[in-house]
C-alpha positions as CSV (number, residue, x, y, z in Angstrom):
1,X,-99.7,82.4,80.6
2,X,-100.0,80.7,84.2
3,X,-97.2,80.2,86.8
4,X,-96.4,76.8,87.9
5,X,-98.1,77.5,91.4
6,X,-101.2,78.8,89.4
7,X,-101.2,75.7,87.3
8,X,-100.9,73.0,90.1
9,X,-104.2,74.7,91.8
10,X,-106.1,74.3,89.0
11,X,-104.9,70.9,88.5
12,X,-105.9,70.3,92.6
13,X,-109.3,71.5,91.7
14,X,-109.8,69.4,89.1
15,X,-108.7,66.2,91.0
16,X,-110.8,67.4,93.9
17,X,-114.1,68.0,91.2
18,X,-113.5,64.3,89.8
19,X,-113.9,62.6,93.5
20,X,-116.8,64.2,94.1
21,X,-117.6,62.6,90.1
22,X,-116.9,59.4,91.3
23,X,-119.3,59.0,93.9
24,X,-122.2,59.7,91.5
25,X,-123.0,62.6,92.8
26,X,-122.5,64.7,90.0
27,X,-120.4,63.9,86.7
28,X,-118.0,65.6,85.3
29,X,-118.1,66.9,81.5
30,X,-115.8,65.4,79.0
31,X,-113.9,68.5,78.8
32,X,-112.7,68.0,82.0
33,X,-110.2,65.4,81.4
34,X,-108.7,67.0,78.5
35,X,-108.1,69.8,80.6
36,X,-106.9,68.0,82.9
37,X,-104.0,66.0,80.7
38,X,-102.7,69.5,79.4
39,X,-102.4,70.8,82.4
40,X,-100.7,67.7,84.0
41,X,-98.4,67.7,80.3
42,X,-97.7,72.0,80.7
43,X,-96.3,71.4,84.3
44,X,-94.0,68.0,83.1
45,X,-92.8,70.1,80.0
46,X,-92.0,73.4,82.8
47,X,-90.1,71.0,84.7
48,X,-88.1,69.6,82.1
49,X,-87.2,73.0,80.6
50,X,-86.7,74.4,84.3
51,X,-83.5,71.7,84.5
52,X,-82.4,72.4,80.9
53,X,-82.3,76.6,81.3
């Protein structure tokens, strides 16, 4: 299991790798975004839990 700060680095890091996609420079694997919604969906379902505990 991750903590929320551990979690919201990774999700930096995969913003930061997807500019660096965008510019053609190098693309990103499909993975990637997938990855990127469930970490985006763990922090929202943290936060709603947080407020409900």
């Amino acid at each position: 299991m991750f903590s929320m700060e551990e979690k919201e680095y990774m999700l930096k890091l995969l913003a930061k790798e997807k500019r660096r996609g965008w510019f053609g420079i190098r693309k990103t694997p499909a993975v990637h975004g997938k990855l990127q919604q469930k970490l985006e969906q763990m922090i929202r379902n943290e936060l709603v839990n947080r407020k409900h505990l």
